[in-house]
C-alpha positions as CSV (number, residue, x, y, z in Angstrom):
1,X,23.4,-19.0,10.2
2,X,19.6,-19.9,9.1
3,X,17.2,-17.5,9.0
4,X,15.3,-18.7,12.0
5,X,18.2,-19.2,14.3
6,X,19.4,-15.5,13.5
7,X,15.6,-14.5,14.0
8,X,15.7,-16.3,17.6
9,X,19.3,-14.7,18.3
10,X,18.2,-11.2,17.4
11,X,14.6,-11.9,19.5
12,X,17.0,-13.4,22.3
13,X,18.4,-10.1,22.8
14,X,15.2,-8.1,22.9
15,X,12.7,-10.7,25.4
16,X,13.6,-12.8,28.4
17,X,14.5,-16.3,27.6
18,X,11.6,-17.9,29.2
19,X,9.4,-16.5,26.0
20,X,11.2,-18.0,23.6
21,X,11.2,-21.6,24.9
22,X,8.6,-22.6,22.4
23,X,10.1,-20.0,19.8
24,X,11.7,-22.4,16.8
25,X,9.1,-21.9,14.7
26,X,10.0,-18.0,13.9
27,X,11.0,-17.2,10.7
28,X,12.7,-14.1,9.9
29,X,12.8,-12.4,6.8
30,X,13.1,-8.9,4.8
31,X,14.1,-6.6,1.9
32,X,16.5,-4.1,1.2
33,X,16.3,-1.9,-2.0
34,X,18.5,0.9,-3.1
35,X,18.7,2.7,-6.4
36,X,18.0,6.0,-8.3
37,X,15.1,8.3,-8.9
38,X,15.0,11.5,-11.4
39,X,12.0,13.7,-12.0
40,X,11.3,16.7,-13.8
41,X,8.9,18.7,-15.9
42,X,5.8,20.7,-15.2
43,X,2.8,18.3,-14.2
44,X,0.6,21.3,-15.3
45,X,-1.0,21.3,-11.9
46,X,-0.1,22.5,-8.4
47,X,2.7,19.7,-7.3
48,X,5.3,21.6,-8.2
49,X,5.9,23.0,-4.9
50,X,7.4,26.2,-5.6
51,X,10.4,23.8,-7.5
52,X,12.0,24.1,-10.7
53,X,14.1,21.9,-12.5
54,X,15.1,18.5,-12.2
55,X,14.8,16.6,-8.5
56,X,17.5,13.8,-8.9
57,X,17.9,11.3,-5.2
58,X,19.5,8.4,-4.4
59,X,16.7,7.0,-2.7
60,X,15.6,3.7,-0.6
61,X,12.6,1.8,-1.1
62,X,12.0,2.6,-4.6
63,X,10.4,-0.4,-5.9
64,X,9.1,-1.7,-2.2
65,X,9.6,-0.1,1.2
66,X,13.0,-1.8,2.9
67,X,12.0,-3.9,6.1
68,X,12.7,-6.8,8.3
69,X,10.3,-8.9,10.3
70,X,9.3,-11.8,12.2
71,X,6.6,-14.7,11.6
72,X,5.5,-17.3,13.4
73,X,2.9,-20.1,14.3
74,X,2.0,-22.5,17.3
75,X,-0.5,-25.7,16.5
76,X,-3.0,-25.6,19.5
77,X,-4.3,-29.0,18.5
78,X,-7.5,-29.9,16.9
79,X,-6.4,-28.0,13.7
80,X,-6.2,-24.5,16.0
81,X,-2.9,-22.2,15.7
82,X,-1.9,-19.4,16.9
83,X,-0.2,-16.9,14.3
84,X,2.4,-13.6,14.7
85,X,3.7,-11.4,12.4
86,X,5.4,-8.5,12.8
87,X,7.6,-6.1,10.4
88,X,9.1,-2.6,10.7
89,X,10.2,-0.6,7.9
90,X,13.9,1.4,8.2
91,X,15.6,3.7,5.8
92,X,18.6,2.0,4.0
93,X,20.3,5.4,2.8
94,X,20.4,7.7,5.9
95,X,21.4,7.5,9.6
96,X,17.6,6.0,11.0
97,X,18.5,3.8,13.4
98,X,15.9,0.4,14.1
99,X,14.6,2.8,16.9
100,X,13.3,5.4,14.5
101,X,11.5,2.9,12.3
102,X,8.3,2.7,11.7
103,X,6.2,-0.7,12.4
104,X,4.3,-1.2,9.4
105,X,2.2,-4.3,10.6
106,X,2.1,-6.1,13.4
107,X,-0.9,-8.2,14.6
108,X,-1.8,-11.8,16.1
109,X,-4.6,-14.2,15.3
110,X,-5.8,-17.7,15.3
111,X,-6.6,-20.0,12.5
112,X,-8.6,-22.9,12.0
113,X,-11.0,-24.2,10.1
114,X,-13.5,-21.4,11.2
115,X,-11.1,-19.5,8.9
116,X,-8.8,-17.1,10.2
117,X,-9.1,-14.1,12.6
118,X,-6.0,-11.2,13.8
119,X,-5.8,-8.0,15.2
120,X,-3.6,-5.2,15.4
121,X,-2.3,-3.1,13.0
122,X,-3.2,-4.8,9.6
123,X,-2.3,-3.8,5.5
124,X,-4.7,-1.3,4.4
125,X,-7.9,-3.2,2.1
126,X,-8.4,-0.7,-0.4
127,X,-4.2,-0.3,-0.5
128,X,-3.9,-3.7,-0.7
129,X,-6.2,-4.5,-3.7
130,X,-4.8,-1.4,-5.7
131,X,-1.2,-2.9,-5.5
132,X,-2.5,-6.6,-6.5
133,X,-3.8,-5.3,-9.4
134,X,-1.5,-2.9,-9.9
135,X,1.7,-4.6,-12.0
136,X,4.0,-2.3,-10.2
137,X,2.6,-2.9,-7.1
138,X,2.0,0.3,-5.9
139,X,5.5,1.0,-6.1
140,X,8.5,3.0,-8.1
141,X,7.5,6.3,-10.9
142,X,4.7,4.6,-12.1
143,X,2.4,3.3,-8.9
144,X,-1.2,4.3,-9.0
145,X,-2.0,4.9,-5.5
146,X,-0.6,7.9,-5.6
147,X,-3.1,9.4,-7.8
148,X,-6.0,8.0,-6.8
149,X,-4.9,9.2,-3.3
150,X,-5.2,12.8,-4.4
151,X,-7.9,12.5,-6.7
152,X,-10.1,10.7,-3.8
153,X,-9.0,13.6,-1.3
154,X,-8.8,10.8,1.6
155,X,-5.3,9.5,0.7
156,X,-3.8,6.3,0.9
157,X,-4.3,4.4,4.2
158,X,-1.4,1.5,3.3
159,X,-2.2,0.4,6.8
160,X,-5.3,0.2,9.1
161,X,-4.4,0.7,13.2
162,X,-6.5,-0.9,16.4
163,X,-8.0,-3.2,13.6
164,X,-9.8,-6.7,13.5
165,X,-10.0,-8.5,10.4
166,X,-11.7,-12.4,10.0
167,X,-11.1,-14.3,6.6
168,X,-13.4,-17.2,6.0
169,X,-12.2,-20.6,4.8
170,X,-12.5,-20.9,1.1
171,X,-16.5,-21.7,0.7
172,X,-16.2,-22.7,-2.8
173,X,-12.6,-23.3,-4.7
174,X,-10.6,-19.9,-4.6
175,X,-13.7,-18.1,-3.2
176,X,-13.1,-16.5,0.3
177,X,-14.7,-13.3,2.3
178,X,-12.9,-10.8,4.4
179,X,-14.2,-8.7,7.0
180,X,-12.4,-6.2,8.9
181,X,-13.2,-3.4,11.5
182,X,-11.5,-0.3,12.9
183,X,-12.5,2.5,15.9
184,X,-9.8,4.4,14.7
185,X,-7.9,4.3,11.4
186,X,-5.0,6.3,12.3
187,X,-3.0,6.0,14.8
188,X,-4.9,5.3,18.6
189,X,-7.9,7.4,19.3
190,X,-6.8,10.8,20.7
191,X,-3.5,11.1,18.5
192,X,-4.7,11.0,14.7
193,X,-6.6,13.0,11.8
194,X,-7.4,12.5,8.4
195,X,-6.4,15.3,6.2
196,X,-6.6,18.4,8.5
197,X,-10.4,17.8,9.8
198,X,-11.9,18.4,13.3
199,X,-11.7,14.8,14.1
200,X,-13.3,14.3,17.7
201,X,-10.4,12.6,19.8
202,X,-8.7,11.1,16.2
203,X,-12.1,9.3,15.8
204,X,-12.1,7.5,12.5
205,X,-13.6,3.8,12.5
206,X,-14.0,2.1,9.1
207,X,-15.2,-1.1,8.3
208,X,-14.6,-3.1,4.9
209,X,-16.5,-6.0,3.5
210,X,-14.5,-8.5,0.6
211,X,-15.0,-10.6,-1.6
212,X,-12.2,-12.6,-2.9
213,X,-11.8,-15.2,-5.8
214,X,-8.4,-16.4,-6.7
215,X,-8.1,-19.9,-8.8
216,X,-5.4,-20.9,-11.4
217,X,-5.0,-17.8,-14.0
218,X,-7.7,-16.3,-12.0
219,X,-8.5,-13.2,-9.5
220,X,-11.5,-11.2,-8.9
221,X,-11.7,-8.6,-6.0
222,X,-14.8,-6.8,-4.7
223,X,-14.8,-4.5,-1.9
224,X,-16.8,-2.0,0.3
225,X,-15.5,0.1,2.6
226,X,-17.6,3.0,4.8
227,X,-15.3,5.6,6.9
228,X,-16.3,8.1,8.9
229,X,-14.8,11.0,10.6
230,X,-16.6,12.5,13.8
231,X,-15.8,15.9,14.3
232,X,-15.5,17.8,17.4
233,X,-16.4,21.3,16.8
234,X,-17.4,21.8,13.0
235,X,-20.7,20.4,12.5
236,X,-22.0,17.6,11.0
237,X,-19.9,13.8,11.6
238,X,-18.3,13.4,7.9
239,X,-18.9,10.0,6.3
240,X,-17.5,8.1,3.1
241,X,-18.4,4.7,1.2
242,X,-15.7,3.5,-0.6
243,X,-16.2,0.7,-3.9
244,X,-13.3,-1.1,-5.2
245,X,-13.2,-4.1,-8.2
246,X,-10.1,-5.8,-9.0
247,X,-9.6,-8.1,-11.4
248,X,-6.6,-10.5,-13.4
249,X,-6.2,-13.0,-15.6
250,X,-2.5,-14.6,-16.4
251,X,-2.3,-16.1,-20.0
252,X,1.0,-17.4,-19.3
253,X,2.5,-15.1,-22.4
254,X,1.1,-11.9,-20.5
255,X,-0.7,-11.2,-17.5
256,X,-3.7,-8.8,-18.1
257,X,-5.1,-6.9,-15.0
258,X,-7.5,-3.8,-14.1
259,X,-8.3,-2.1,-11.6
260,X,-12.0,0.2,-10.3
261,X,-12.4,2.3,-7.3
262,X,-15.0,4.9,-6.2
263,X,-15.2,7.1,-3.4
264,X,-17.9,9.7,-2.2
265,X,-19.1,11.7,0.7
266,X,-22.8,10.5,2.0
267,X,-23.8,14.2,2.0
268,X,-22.8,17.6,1.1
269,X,-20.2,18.5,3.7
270,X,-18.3,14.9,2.6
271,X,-19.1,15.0,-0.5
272,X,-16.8,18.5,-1.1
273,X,-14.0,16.7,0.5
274,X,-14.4,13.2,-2.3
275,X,-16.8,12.5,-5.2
276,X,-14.0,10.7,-7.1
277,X,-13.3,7.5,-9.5
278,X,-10.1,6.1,-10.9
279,X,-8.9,3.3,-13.0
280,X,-6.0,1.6,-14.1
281,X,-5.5,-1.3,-17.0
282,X,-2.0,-3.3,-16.7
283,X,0.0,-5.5,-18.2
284,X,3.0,-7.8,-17.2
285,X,5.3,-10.1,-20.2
286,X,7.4,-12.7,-18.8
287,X,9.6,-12.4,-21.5
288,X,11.9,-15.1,-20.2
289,X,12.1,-16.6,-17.3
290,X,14.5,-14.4,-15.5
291,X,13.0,-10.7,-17.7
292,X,9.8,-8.8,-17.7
293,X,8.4,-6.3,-19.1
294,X,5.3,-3.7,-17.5
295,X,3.5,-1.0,-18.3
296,X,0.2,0.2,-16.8
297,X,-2.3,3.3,-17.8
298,X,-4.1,5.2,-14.9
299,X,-6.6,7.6,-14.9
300,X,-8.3,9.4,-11.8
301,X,-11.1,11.9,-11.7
302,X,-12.1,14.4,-9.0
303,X,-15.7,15.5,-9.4
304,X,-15.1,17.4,-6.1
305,X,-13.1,19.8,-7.5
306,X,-13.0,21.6,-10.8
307,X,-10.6,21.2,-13.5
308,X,-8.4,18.4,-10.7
309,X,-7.9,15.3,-12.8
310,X,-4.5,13.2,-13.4
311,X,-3.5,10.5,-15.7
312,X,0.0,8.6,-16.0
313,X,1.4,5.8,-18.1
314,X,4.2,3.9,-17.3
315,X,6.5,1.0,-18.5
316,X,9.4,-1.3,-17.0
317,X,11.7,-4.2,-17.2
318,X,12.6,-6.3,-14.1
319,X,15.5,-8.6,-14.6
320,X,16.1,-11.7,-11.8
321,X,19.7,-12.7,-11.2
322,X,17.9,-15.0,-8.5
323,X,14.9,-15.7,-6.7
324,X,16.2,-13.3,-4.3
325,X,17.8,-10.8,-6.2
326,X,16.5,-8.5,-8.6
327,X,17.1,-5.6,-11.0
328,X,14.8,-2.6,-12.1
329,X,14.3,0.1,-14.4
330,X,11.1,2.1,-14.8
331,X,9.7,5.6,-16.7
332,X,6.7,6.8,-16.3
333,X,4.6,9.8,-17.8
334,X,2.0,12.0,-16.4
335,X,-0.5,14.7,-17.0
336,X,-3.1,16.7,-15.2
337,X,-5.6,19.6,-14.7
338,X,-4.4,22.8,-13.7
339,X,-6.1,22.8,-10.2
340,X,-4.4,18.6,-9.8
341,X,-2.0,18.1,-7.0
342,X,-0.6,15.0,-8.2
343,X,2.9,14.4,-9.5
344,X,5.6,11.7,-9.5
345,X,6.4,10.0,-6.6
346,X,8.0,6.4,-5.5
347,X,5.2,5.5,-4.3
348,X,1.7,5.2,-2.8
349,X,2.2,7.8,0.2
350,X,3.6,10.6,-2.5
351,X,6.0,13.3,-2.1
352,X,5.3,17.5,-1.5
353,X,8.0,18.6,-4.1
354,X,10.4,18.9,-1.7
355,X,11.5,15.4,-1.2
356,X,11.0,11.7,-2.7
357,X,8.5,10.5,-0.2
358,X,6.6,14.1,1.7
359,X,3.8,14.4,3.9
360,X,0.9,15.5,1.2
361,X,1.0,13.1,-1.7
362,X,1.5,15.6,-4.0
363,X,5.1,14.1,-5.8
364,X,6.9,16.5,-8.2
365,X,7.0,16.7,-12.2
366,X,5.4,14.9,-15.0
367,X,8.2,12.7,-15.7
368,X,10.1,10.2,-13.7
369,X,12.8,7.7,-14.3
370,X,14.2,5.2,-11.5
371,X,16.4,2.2,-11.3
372,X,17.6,0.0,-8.9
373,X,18.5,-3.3,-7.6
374,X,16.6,-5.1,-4.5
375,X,17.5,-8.4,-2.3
376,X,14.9,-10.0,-0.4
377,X,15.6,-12.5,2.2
């Protein structure tokens, strides 16, 4: 069965079947990625979670998240369409069913030649451009989100809820702008926080403003991003601005890449929760057409706390069997300050030491090894 007539089979069951008399044009697809994560050592900081020894898991979602979603399109005429997309993420080594998943994007827009324009819940910016630039995209021992979430002491928002984003047609070749806007970046207003604070009703709106260049071996990324957290009983509304350059160039024997981010309170009171920078410098060898090789250095400074920076290296091989099918193998290496919090974890979102993937983006140990093998469909 194709992928769109299982996509309108597995909708059929879900809506009425008046919706889906226009619905031929959805196209299902997804990812499923299992394998094996070890990690050990002292990070020299305070990840360790009260936890000694090595942590060895199976573990899901090691070198990106498993998921399954639906996209589609309509043409309105005159060039107009409409566009869908949503995706929910599910655990492939435990008992989650689909109704315990979490819905990692799902929005609607139109596009035209005005650009394009979508709202809902949207891919974080800042998240985004670290794992374009990032040769392991954010993913397995060696991401660098991760540390640049702890260092920054605002985390990693991977994605952006009750947002609105418009992308401008290209106004010269590869050059495009994004804008996007949110009242409240976590969650609906009411029901979220950001790291513990007094956050009046879950009040957080950010807005970002991008510029983006991509053409032939070429990619440049600037972005600014202001966030703000209005408190309900604790003084003074906190607010952020958040500067991020990204850049690339593919050589065709090796890909070069490196990454800039800085993020700082706008007075005192935020400033004591981020005054922070990071970097990373990466590199990818398509050693044959079905091998390659990575390895990546990052390094992330807090200047709001003493004695709280991290660094990590990290190198791996990714072998194709197909276009769809893929084996990995990563290490990566890290060291920090003794009042650091960061550690090794499969990812952006981190780990508390007591898990793979906890709440506080903290990870566990200094070294970490994983392996696996993903399929995407």
């Amino acid at each position: 069965m194709s992928k769109k007539l299982l996509a309108a089979a597995i909708a059929a069951a879900l809506v009425p079947t008046a919706v889906l008399a226009e619905a031929s044009n959805v196209t299902m697809y997804g990812r499923i990625d299992y394998g094996f994560m070890s990690r050990g050592g002292d990070s020299g900081g305070l990840s360790q979670g009260g936890r000694e020894g090595r942590l060895n898991d199976f573990e899901d979602g090691i070198q990106g998240t498993n998921r399954i979603g639906f996209r589609g399109s309509e043409a309105l005429g005159n060039g107009l369409k409409a566009i869908f997309e949503f995706e929910f993420g599910f655990s492939g080594d435990s008992g989650q069913s689909f109704g315990a998943t979490s819905n990692r994007h799902s929005w609607i827009g139109l596009e035209g030649a005005f650009g394009t324009v979508l709202g809902g819940r949207v891919d974080g910016a800042r998240y985004s451009f670290v794992g374009q630039y990032d040769p392991f995209k954010n993913q397995t021992v060696a991401n660098a989100g991760s540390l640049f979430g702890v260092t920054s002491g605002l985390g990693q928002a991977d994605r952006a809820d009750n947002a609105v984003v418009y992308i401008t047609p290209e106004v010269a070749p590869g050059l495009k702008f994004l804008a996007a806007y949110t009242t409240s970046l976590l969650s609906e207003a009411g029901s979220g926080a950001i790291a513990g604070q007094d956050t009046e009703t879950g009040d957080t709106p950010l807005y970002a403003l991008a510029a983006l260049y991509n053409n032939g071996p070429i990619s440049v990324t600037l972005d600014y991003e202001n966030l703000k957290i209005k408190r309900a009983n604790a003084g003074r509304d906190l607010e952020f601005d958040l500067w991020v350059a990204g850049a690339s160039y593919d050589f065709g024997v090796a890909k070069l890449s490196a990454y800039y981010e800085n993020t700082k309170g706008d007075d005192s009171a935020s400033e004591a929760i981020s005054d922070a920078d990071g970097w990373l410098v990466g590199l990818t060898v398509p050693v044959t057409t079905n091998f390659a090789i990575k390895t990546s250095y990052v390094k992330a400074n807090d200047d709001a706390r003493n004695n709280a920076d991290c660094k990590k290296w990290g190198v791996g091989g990714e072998y194709s069997f197909s276009k769809r099918t893929q084996a990995y193998a990563t290490f990566a290496k890290l060291s920090s300050d003794s009042a650091a919090t960061c550690g090794i974890s499969k990812n952006a979102a981190g780990g508390n030491g007591t898990g793979s993937n906890g709440a506080n983006g903290t990870g566990y140990g200094d070294t970490g090894f994983n392996i696996g093998l993903a399929h995407t469909f």
